[in-house]
C-alpha positions in Angstrom: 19.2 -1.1 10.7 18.9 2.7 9.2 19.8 3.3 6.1 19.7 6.8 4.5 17.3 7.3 7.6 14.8 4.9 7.1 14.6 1.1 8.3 16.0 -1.1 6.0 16.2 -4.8 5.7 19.6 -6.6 4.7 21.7 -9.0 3.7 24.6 -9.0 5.7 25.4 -5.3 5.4 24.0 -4.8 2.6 20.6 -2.5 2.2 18.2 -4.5 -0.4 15.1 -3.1 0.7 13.4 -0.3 2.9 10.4 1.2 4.5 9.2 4.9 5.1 6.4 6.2 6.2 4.4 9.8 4.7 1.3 11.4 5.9 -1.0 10.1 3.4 1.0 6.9 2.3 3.9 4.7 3.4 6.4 2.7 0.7 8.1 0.0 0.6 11.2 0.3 -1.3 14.0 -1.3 -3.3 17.6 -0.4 -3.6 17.9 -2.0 -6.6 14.6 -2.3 -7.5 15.1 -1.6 -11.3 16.6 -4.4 -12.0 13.7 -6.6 -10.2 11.0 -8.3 -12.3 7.5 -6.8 -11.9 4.9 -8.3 -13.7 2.2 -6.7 -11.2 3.8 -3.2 -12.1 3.6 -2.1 -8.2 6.8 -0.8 -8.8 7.0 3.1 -8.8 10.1 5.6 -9.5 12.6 6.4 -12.4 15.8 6.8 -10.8 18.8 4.7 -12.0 18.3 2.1 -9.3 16.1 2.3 -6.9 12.0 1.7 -7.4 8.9 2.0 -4.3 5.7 0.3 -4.0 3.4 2.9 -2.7 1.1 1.5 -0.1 -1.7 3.9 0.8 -4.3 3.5 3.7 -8.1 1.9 1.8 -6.6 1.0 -1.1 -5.7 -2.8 -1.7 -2.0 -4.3 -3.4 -1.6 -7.5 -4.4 0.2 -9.2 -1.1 1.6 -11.9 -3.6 3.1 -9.8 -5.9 4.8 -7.4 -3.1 6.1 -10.7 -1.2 7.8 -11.8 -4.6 9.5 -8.4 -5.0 10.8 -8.6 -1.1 12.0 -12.6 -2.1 13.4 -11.2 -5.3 15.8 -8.0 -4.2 16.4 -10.2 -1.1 17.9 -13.1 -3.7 19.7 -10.5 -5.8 21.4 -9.3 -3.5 22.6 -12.3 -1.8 23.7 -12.9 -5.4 25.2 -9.9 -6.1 27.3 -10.3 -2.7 28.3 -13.8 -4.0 26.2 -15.9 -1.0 24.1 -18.6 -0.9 
């Protein structure tokens, strides 16, 4: 679906993550993505709630560590929701 404008993955109807595209990078980002664990500290951004990981064309990111920050704001907001 859009959301804000940009494709966004969700639970339900709820937005937990999106992706947009720049001229010299894309993101991948989080609705709630301050309140997600990030020991790999891909996590860019200081707004209140939301967070990006900044994926820019040559330069590597750890695929494991972006995978468990798409599995971890996809479980909080099925919890946040109250599903299973």
């Amino acid at each position: 679906v859009l959301h804000d404008h940009m494709p966004a993955a969700c639970v339900g109807d709820a937005a937990f993550a999106y992706v947009n595209a720049f001229k010299a990078h894309a993101a991948v980002g989080f609705f709630r993505g301050a309140d997600l664990p990030d020991p790999a500290k891909l996590l860019e951004g200081d707004g209140k709630a939301m967070r990006h990981v900044k994926l820019v064309p040559g330069k590597s990111v750890n695929d494991a560590a972006l995978r468990a920050l798409i599995a971890a704001a996809y479980a909080d907001m099925r919890k946040r929701l109250g599903t299973k």
